[in-house]
N, C-alpha and C positions, 0 to 999 in steps of 0.2 A: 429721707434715708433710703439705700439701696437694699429690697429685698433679698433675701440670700435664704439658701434650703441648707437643713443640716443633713447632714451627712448621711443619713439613712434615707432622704426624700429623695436624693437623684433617680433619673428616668435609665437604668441600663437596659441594651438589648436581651441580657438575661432575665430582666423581670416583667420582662413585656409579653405577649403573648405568641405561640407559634405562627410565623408564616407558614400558610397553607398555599398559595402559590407563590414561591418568591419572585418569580419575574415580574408580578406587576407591583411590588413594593408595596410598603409600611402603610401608606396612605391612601391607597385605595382599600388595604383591608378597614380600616378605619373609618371611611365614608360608608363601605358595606355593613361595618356594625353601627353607624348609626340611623344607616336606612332601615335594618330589621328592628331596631328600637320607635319606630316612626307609630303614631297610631293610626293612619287612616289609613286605606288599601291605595286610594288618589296618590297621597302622595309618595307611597312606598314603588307604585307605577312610576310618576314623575321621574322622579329623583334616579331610578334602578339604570333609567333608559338615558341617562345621562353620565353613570357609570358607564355603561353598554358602551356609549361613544367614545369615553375616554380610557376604556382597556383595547380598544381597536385603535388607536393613535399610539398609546404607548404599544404597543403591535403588531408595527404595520405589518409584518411577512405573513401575520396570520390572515391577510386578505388574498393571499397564494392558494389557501388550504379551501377545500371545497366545503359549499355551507358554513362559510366562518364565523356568521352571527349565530349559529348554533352550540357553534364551539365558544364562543364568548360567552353566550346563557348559562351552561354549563358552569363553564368556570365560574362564574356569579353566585350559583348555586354551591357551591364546593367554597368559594373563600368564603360564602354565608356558616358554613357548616351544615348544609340542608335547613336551613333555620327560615330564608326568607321567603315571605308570601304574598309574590305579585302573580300580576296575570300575564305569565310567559308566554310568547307564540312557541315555544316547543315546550313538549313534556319535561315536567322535572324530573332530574335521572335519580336514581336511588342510591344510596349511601355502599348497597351490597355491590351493586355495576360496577361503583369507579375503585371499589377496595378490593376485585375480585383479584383472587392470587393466581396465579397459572398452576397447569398442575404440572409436576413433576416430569423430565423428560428421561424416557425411558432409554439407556442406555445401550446397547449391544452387548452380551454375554456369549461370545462367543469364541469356540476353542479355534483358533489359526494354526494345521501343522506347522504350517513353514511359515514365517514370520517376513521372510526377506523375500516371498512370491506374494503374501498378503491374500487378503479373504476375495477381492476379484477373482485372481487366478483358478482357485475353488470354485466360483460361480461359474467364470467361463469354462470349466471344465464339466459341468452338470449340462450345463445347454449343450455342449457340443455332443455329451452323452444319449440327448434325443432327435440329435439329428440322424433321418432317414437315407438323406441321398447321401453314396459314398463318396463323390468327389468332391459334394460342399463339406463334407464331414474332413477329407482331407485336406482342403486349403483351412478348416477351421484348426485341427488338430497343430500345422505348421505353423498357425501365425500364434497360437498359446505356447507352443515351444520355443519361438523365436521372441516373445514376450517373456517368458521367464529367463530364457540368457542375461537380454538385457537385465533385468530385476536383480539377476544373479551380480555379475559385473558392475552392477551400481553397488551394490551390499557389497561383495568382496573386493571391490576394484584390482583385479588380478582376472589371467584368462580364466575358462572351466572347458573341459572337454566335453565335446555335446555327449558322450556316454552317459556322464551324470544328469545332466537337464533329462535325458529321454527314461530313465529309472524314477527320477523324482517324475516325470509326468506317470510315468508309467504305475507308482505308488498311490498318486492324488484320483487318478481315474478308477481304482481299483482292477486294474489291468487289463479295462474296454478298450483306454484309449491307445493306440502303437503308433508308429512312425517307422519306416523302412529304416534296415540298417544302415544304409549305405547313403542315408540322406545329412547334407550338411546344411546346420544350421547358420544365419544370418552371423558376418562375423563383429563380435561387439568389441572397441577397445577404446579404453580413455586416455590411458598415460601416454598412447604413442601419437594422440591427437595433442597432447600437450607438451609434446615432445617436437613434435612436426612446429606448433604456433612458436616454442622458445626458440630453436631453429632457424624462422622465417624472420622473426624477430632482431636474433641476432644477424643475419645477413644484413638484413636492412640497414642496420646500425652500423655493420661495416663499410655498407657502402657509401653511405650516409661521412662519414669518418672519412673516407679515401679520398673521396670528391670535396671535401672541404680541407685535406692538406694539402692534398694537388690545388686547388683555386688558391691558397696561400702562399702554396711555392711560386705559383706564377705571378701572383702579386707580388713576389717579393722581391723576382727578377725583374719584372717591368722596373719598379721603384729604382731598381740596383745599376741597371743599366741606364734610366735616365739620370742618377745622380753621376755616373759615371761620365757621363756627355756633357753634364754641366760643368763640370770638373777642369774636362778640358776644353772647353771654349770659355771657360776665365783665362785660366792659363795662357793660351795662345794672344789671348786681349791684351793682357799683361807684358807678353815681351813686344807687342809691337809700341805699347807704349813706351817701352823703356826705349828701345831701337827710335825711334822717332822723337823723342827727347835727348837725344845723344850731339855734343855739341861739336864742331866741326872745324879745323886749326888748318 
């Protein structure tokens, strides 16, 4: 008669115990816990270093990673629970090592006047503040004013007149940093660039269109004109046939 379990005896994955590394599956922890049950140290060696080969097979990419029979002992030790006692060629790691938590990453608290110039602009507005030489201090001052248009123009998508940009730098430097009146900045614009590309686009398309009804119009004459030729040279065929079958009194 066929043995049969009742209903409380089945084996589920809920009553089994956790995978501690699931990539090498069920049965490797299972050899592991029966090597730490082993009683001699012999064969606790044996047996360990015959796991050791067959977590390197099931594997294999971890023979990429540098010192990988290291990283295999490791893992030995960790699907053990720190529990087994052979004679490892590397130190067993500690249970604190492999569970250490990271610490917390400290965010930035920091107030941004202008949100759509962003906290670079701020920085490079500080270094340009300890620049000495006036005419690297001027190429430095133009190219932060001509970076915040653009910033600007990105955030508004609409023009700004450089009046405004040279007041906000003029604000953010606390009134070290100036720029001549009479200087224009870089000119920024989006929509007329996407205005130009729908443009270029549609031409294309129409020429595209032109050239393919004109090559149809003329295919359509070719066609028109040889149907027309075949037309009459039946025709013509036809009355000499008849003219030449005409019977003679």
């Amino acid at each position: 008669m066929a043995l049969t379990k009742l209903p409380g005896e089945f084996d589920y994955n809920s009553t089994r115990s956790k995978l501690l590394l699931t990539e090498y599956g069920r049965n490797v922890q299972n050899m592991v816990k029966y090597i730490v049950a082993l009683p001699t140290k012999d064969e606790r060696n044996k047996y360990a270093q015959v796991v050791i080969d067959l977590m390197g097979f099931l594997n294999p990419h971890l023979r990429d990673v540098a010192d990988f029979k290291h990283k295999l002992w490791d893992h030995l030790h960790i699907i053990s629970d720190f529990q087994l006692d052979v004679d490892s060629p590397y130190p067993k790691p500690s249970p604190e090592a492999i569970h250490l938590k990271p610490e917390p990453l400290k965010y930035p608290h920091q107030r941004i006047r202008y949100k759509h110039y962003g906290k670079t602009i701020e920085m490079m507005i500080e270094k340009a503040k300890n620049i000495d030489e006036p005419e690297r201090k001027r190429h430095m001052v133009q190219a932060i004013a001509n970076f915040m248009k653009m910033a600007y123009v990105q955030w508004n998508k609409d023009s700004v007149a450089d009046e405004i940009i040279l007041s906000d730098l003029n604000y953010l430097s606390g009134g070290e940093l100036k720029l001549e009146e009479n200087v224009n900045l870089n000119k920024v614009e989006f929509r007329n660039n996407n205005n130009n590309n729908n443009q270029s686009n549609n031409n294309n398309r129409g020429g595209r269109t032109n050239n393919n009804n004109q090559n149809r119009n003329n295919n359509n004459g070719g066609r028109t004109n040889n149907n027309n030729q075949n037309r009459n040279n039946n025709n013509n065929q036809n009355r000499n046939r008849n003219n030449g079958g005409a019977k003679k009194y």
